[in-house]
MOPAC internal coordinates of N, CA, C and O (Angstrom, degrees):
PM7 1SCF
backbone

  N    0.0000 0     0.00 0     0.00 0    0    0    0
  C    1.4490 1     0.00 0     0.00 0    1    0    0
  C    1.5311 1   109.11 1     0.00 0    2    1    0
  O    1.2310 1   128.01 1   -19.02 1    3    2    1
  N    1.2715 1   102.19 1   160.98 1    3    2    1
  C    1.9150 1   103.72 1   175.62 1    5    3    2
  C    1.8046 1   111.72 1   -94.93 1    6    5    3
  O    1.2310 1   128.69 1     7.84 1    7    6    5
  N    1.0543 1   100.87 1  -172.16 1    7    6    5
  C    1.4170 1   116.25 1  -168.78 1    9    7    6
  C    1.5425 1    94.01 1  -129.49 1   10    9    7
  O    1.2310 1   109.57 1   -65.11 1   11   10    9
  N    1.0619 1   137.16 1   114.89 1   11   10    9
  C    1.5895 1   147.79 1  -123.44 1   13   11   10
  C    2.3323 1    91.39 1  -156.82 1   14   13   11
  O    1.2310 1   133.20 1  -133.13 1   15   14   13
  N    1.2566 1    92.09 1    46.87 1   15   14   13
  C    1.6594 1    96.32 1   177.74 1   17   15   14
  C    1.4599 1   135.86 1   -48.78 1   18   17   15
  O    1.2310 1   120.63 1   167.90 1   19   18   17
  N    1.5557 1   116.39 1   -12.10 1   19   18   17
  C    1.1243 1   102.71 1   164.69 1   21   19   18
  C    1.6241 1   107.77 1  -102.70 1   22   21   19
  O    1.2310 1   118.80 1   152.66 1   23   22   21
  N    1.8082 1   119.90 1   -27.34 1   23   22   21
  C    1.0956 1    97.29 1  -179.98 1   25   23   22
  C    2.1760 1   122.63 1   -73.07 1   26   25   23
  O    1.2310 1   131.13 1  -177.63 1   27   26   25
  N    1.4789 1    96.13 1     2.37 1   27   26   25
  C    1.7160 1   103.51 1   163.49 1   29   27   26
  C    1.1256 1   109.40 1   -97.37 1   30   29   27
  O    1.2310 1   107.93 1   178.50 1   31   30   29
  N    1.2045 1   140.15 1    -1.50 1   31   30   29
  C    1.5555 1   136.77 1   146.44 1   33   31   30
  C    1.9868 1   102.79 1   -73.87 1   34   33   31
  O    1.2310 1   113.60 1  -171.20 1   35   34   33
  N    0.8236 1   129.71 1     8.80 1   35   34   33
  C    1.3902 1   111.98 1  -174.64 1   37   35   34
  C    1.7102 1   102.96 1  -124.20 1   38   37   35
  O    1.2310 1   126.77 1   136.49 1   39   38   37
  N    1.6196 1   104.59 1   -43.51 1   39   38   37
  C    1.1458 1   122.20 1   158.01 1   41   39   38
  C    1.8424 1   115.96 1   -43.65 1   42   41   39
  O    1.2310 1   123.13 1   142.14 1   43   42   41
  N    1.2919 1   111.61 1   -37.86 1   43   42   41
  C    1.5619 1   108.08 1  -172.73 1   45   43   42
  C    1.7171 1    98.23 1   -92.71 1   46   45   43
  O    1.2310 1   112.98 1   170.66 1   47   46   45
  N    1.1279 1   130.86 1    -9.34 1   47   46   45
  C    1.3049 1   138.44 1  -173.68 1   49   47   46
  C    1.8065 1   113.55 1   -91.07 1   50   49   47
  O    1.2310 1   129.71 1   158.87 1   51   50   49
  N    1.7396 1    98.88 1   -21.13 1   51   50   49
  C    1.2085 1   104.71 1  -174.39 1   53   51   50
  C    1.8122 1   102.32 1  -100.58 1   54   53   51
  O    1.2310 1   123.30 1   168.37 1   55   54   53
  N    1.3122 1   111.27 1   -11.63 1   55   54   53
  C    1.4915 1   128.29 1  -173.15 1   57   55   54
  C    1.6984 1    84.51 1   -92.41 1   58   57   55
  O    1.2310 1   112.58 1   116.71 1   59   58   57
  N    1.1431 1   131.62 1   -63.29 1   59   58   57
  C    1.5617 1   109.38 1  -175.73 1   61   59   58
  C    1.6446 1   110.55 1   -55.38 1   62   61   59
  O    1.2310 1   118.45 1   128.83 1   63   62   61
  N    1.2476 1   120.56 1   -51.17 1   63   62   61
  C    1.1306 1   130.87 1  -169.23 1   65   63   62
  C    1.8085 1    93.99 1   -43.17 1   66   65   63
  O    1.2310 1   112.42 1   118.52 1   67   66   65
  N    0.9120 1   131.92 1   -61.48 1   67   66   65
  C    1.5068 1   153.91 1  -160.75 1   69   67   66
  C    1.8646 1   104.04 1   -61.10 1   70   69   67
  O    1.2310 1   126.83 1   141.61 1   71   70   69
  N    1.4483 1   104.46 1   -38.39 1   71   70   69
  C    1.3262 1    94.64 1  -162.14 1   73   71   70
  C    1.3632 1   100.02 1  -116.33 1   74   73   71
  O    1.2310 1   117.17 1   177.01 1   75   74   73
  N    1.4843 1   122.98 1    -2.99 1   75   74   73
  C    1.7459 1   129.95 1   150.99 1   77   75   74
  C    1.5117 1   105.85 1   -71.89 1   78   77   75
  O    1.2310 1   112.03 1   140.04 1   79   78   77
  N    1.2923 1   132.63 1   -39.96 1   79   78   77
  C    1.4892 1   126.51 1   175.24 1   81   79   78
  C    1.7802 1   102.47 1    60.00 1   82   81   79
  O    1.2310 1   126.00 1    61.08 1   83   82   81
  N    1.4422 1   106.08 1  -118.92 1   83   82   81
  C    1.1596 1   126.35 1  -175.96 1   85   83   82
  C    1.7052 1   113.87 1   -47.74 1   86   85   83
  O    1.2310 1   124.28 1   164.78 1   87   86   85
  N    1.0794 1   109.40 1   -15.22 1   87   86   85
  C    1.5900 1   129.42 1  -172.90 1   89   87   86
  C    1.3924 1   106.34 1   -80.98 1   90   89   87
  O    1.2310 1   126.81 1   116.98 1   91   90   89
  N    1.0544 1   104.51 1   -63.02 1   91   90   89
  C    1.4839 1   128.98 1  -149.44 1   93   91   90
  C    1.8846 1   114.46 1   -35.97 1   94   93   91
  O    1.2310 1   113.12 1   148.31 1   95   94   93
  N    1.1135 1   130.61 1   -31.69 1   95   94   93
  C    1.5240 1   161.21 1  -131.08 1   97   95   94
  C    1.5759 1    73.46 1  -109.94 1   98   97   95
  O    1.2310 1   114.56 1   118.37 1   99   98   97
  N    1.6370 1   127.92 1   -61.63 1   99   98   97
  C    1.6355 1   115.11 1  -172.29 1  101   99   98
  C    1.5240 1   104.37 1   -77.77 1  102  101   99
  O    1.2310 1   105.69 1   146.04 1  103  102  101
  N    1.2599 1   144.15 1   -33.96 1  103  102  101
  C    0.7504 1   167.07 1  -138.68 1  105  103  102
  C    1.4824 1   138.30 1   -94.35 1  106  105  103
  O    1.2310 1   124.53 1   159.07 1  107  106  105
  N    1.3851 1   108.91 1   -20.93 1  107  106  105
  C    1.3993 1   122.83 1  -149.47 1  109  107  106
  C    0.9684 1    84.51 1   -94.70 1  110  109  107
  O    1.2310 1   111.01 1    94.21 1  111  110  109
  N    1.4601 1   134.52 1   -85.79 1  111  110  109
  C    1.7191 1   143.74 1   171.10 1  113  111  110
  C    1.6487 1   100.07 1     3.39 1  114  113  111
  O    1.2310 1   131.71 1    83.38 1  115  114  113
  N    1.0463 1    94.99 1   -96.62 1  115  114  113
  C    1.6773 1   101.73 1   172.37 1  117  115  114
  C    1.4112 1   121.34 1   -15.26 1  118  117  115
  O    1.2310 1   129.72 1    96.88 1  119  118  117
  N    1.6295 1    98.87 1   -83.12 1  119  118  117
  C    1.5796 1    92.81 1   170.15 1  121  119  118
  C    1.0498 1   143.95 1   -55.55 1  122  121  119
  O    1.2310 1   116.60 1   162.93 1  123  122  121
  N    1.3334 1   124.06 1   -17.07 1  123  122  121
  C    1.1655 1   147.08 1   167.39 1  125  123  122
  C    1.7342 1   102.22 1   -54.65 1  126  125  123
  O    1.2310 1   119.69 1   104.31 1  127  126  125
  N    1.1620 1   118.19 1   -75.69 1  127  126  125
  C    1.3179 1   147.59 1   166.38 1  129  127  126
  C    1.7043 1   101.39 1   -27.17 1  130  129  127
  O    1.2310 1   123.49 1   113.23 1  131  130  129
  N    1.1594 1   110.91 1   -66.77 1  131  130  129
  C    1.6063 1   124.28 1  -171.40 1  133  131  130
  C    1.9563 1    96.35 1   -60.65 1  134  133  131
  O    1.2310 1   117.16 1   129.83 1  135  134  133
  N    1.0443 1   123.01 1   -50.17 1  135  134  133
  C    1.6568 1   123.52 1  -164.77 1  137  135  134
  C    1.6586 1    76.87 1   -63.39 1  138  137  135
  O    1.2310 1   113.24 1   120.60 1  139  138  137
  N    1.5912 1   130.38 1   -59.40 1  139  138  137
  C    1.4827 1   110.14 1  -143.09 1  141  139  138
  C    1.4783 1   120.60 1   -78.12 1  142  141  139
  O    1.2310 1   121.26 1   176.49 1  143  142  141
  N    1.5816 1   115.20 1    -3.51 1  143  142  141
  C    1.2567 1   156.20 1  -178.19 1  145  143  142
  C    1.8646 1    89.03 1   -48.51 1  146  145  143
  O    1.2310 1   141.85 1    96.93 1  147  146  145
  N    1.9252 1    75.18 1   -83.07 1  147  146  145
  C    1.4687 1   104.19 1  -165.85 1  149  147  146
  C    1.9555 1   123.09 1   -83.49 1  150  149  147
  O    1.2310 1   128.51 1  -147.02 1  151  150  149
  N    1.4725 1   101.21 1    32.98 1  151  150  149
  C    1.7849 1   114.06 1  -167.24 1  153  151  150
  C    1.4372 1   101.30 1   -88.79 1  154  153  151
  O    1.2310 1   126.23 1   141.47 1  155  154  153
  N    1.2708 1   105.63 1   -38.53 1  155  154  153
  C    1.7711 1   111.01 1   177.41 1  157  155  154
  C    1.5893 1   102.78 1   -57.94 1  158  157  155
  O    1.2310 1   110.35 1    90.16 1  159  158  157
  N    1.4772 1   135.74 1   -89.84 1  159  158  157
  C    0.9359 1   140.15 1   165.39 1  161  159  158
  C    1.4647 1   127.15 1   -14.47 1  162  161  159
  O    1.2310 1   123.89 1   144.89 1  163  162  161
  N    1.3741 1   110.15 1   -35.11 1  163  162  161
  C    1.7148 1   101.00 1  -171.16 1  165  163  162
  C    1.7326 1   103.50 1  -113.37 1  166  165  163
  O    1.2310 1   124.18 1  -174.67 1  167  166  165
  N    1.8030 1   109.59 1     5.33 1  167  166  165
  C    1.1854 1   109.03 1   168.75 1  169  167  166
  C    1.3487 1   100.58 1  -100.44 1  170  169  167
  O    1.2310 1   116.68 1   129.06 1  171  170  169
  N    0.9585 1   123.92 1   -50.94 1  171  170  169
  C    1.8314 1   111.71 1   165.35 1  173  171  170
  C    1.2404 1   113.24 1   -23.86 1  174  173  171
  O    1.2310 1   112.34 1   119.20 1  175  174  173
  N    1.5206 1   132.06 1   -60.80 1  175  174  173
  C    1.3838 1   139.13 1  -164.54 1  177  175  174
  C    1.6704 1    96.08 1   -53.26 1  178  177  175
  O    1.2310 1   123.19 1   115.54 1  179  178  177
  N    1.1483 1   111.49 1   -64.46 1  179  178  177
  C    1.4477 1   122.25 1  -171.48 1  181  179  178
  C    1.4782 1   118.64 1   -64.28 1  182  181  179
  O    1.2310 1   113.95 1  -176.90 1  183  182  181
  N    1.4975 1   129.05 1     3.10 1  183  182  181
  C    1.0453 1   169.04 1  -159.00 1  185  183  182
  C    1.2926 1   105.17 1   -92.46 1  186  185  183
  O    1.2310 1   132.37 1   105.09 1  187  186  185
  N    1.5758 1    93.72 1   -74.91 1  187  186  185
  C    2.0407 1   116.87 1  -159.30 1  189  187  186
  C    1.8419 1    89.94 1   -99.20 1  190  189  187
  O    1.2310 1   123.48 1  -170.58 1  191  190  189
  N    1.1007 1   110.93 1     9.42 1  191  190  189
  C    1.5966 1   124.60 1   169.90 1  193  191  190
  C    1.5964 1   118.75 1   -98.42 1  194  193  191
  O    1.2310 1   131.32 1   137.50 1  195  194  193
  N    1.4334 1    95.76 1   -42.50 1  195  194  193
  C    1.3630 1    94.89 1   161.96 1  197  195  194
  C    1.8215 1   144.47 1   -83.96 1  198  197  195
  O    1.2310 1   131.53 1   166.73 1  199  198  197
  N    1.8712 1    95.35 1   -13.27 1  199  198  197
  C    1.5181 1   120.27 1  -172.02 1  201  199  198
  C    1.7367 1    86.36 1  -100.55 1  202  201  199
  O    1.2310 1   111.95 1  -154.09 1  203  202  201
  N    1.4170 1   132.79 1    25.91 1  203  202  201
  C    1.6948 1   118.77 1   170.31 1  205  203  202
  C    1.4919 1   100.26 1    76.88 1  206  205  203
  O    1.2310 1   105.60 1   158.83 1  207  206  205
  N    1.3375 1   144.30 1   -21.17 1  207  206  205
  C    1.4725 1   150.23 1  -168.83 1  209  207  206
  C    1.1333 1   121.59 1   -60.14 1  210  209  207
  O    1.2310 1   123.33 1   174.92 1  211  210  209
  N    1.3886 1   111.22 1    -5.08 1  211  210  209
  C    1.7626 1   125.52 1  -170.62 1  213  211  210
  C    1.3370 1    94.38 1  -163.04 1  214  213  211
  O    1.2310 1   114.39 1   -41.17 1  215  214  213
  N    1.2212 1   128.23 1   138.83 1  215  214  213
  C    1.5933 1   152.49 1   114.01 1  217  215  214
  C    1.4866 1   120.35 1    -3.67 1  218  217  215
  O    1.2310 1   109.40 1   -58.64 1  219  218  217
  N    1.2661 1   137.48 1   121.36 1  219  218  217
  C    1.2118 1   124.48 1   151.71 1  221  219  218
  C    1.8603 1   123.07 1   -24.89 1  222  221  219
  O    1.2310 1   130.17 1   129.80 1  223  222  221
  N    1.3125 1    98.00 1   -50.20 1  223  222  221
  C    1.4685 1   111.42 1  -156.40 1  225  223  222
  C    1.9677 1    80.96 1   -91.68 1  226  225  223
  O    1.2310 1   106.90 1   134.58 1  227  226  225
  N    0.7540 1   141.99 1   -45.42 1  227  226  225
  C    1.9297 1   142.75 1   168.99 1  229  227  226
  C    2.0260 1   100.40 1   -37.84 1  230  229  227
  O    1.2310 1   136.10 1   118.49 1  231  230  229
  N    1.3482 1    86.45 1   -61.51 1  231  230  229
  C    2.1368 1    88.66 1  -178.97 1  233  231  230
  C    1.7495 1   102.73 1   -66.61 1  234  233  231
  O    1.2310 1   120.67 1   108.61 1  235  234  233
  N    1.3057 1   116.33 1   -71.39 1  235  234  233
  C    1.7544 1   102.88 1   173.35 1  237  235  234
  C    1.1100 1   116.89 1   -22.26 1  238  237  235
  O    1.2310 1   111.36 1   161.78 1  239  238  237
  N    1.7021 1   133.88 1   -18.22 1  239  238  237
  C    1.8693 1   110.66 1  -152.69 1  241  239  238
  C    1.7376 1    74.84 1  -122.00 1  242  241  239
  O    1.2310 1   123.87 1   155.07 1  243  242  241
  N    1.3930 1   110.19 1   -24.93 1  243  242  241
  C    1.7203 1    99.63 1  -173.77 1  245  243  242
  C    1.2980 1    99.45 1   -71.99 1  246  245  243
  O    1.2310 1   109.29 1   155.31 1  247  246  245
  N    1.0849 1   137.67 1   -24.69 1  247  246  245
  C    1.3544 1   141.54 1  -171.05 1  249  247  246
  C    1.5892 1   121.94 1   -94.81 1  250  249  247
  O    1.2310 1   128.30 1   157.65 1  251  250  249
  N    1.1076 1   101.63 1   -22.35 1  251  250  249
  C    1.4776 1   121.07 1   165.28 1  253  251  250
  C    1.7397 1   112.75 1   -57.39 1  254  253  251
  O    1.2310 1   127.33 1   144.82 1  255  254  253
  N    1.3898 1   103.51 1   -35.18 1  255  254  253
  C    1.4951 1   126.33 1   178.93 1  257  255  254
  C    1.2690 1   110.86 1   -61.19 1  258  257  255
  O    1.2310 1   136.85 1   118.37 1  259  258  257
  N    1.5224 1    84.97 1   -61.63 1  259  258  257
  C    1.9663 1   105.29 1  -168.76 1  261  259  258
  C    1.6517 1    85.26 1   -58.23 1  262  261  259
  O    1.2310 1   110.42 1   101.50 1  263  262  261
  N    1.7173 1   135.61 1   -78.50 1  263  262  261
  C    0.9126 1   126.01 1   176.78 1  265  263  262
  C    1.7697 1   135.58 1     8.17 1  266  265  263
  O    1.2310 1   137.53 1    99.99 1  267  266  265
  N    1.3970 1    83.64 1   -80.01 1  267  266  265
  C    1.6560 1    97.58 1   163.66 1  269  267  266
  C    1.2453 1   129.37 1   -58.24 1  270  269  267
  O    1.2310 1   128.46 1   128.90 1  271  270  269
  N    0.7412 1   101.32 1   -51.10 1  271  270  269
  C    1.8246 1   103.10 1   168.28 1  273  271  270
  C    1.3919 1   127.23 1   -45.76 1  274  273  271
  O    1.2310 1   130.07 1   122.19 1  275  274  273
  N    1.5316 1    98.19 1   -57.81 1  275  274  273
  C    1.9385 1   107.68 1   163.98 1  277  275  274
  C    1.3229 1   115.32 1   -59.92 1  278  277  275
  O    1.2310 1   113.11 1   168.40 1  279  278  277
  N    1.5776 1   130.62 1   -11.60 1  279  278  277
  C    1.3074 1   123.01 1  -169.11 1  281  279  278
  C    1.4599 1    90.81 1  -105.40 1  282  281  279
  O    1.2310 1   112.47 1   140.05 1  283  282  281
  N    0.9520 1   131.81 1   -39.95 1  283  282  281
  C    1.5489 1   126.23 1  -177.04 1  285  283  282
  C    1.6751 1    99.11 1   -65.89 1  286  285  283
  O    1.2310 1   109.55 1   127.87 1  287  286  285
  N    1.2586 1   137.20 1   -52.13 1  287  286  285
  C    1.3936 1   151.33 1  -173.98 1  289  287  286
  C    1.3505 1    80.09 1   -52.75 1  290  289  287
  O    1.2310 1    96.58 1   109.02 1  291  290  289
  N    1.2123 1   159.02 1   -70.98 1  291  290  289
  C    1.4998 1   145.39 1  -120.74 1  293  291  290
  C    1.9355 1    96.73 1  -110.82 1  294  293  291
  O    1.2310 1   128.13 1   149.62 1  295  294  293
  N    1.5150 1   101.96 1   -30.38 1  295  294  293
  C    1.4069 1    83.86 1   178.65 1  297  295  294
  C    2.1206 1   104.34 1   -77.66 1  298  297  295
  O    1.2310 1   122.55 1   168.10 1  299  298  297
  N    1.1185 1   112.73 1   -11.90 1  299  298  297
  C    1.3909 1    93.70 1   174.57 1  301  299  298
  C    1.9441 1   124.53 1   -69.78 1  302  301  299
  O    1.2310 1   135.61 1  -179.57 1  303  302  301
  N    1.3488 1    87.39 1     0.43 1  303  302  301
  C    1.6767 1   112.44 1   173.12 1  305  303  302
  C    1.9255 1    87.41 1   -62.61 1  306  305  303
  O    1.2310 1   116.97 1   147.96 1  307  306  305
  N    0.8378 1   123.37 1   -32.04 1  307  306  305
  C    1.6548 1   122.44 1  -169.27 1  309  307  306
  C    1.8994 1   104.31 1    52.49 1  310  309  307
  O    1.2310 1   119.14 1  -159.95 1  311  310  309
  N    1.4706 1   119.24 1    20.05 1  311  310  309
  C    1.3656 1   104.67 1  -177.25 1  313  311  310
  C    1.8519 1   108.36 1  -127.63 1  314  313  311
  O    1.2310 1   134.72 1   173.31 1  315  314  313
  N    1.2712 1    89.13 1    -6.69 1  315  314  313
  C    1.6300 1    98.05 1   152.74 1  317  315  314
  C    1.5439 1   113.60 1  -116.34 1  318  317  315
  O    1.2310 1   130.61 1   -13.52 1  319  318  317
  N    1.3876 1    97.13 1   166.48 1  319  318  317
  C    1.8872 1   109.84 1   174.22 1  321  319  318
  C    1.8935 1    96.60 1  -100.11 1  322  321  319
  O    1.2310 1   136.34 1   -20.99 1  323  322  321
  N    1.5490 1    85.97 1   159.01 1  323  322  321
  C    1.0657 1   113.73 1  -175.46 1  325  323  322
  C    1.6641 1   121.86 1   -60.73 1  326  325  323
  O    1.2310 1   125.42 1   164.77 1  327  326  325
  N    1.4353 1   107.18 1   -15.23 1  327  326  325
  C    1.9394 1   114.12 1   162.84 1  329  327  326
  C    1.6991 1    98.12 1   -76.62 1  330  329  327
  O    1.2310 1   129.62 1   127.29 1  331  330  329
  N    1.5064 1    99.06 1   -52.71 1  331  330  329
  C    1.6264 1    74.54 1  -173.17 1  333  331  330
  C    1.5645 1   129.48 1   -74.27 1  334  333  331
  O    1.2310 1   119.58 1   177.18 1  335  334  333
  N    1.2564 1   118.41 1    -2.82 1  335  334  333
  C    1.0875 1   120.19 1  -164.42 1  337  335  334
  C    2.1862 1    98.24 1   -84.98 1  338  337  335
  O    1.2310 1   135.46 1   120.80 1  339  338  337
  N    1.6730 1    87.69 1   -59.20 1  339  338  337
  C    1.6243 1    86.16 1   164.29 1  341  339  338
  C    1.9092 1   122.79 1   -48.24 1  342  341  339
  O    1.2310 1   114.57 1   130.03 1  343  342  341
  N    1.1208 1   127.89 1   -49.97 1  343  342  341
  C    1.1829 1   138.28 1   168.44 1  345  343  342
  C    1.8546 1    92.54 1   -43.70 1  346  345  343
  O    1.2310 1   125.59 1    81.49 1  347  346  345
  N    0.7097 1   106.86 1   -98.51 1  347  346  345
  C    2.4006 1   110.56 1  -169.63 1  349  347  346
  C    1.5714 1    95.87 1   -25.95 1  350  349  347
  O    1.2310 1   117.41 1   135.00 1  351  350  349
  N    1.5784 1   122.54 1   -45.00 1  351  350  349
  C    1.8226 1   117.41 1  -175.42 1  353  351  350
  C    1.6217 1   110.37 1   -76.42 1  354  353  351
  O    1.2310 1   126.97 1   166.45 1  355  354  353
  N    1.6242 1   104.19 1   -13.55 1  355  354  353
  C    1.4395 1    93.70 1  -166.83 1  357  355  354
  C    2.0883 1    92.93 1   -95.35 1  358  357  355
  O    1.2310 1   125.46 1   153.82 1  359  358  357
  N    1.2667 1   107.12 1   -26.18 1  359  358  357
  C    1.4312 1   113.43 1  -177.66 1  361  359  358
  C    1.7440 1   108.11 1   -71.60 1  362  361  359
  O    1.2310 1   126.16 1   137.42 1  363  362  361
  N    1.4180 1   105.76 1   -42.58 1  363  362  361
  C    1.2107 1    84.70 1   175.19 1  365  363  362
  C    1.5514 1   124.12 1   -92.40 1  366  365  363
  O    1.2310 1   121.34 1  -143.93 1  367  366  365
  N    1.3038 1   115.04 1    36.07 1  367  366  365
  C    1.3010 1   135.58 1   174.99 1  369  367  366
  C    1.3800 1   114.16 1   -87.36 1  370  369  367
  O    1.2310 1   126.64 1   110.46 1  371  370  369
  N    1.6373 1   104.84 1   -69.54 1  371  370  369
  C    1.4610 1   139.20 1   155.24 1  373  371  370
  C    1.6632 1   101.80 1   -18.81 1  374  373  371
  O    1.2310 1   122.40 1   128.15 1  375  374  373
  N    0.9477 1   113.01 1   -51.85 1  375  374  373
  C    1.3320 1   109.32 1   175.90 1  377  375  374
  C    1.6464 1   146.14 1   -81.54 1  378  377  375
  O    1.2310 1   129.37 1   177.76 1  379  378  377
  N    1.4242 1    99.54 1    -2.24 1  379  378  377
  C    1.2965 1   127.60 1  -164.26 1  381  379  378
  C    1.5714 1    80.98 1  -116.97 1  382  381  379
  O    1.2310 1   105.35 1   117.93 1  383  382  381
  N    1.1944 1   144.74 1   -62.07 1  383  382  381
  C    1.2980 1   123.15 1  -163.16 1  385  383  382
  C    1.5495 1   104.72 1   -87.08 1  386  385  383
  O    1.2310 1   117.23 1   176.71 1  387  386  385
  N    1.2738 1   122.88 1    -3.29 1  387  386  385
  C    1.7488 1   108.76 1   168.10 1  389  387  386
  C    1.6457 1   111.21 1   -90.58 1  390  389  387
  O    1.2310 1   128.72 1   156.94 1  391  390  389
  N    1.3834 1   100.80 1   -23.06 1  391  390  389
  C    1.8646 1    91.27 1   161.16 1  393  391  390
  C    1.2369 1   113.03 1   -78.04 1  394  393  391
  O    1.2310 1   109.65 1   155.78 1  395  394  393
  N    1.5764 1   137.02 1   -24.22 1  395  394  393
  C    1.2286 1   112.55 1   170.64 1  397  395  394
  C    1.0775 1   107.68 1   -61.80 1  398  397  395
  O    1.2310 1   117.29 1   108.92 1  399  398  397
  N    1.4564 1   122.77 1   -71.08 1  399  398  397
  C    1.6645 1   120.96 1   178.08 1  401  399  398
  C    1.3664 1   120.27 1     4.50 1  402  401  399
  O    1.2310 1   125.27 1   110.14 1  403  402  401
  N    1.9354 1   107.48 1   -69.86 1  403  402  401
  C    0.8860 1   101.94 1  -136.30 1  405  403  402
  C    1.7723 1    98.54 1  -106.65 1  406  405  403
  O    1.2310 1   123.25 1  -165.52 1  407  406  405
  N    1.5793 1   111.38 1    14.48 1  407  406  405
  C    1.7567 1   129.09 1   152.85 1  409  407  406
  C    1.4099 1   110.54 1   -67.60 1  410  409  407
  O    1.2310 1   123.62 1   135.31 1  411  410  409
  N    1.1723 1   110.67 1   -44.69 1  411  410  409
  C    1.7595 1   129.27 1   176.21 1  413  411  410
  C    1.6338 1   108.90 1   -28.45 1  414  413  411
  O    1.2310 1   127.58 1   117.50 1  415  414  413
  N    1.6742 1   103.02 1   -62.50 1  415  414  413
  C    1.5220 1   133.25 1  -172.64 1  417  415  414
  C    1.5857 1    85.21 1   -41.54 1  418  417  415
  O    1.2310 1   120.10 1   180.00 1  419  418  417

């Protein structure tokens, strides 16, 4: 399978959108903003993930990073809490490592 990068940038945009809910309306701008920030970096990962260059369990912990980072970035929004903010970084995570997965195939 291919690795289809902007439609998993839209896919992870619709996974924040989904798990900010009630948020989302302050939020989107930002996040929006924050994924395109951090697209270089977490498409690389998925990159040297797909050429054997990383480990499954090597991209999870790099991404665990990226993770954190976007969740701290979104709680400085001060208009979400800190579950939801982790929840939108961990969703649009979720989504970046099941398209690698499933490019792998």
């Amino acid at each position: 399978m291919s690795f289809d990068s902007h439609q998993v940038m839209n896919d992870m945009l619709v996974a924040m959108q989904t798990s900010l809910a009630d948020d989302w309306q302050e939020a989107s701008g930002y996040a929006q903003q924050l994924l395109i920030q951090h697209k270089e970096m977490m498409f690389e990962l998925a990159k040297l993930r797909l050429e054997g260059e990383l480990t499954e369990q090597e991209l999870q912990n790099e991404l665990i990073d990226e993770q954190e980072t976007i969740a701290a970035e979104l709680l400085a929004l001060q208009v979400i809490g800190k579950a939801s903010a982790q929840r939108a970084a961990q969703a649009a995570m979720n989504v970046l490592i099941r398209a690698v997965r499933t490019a792998m195939i």
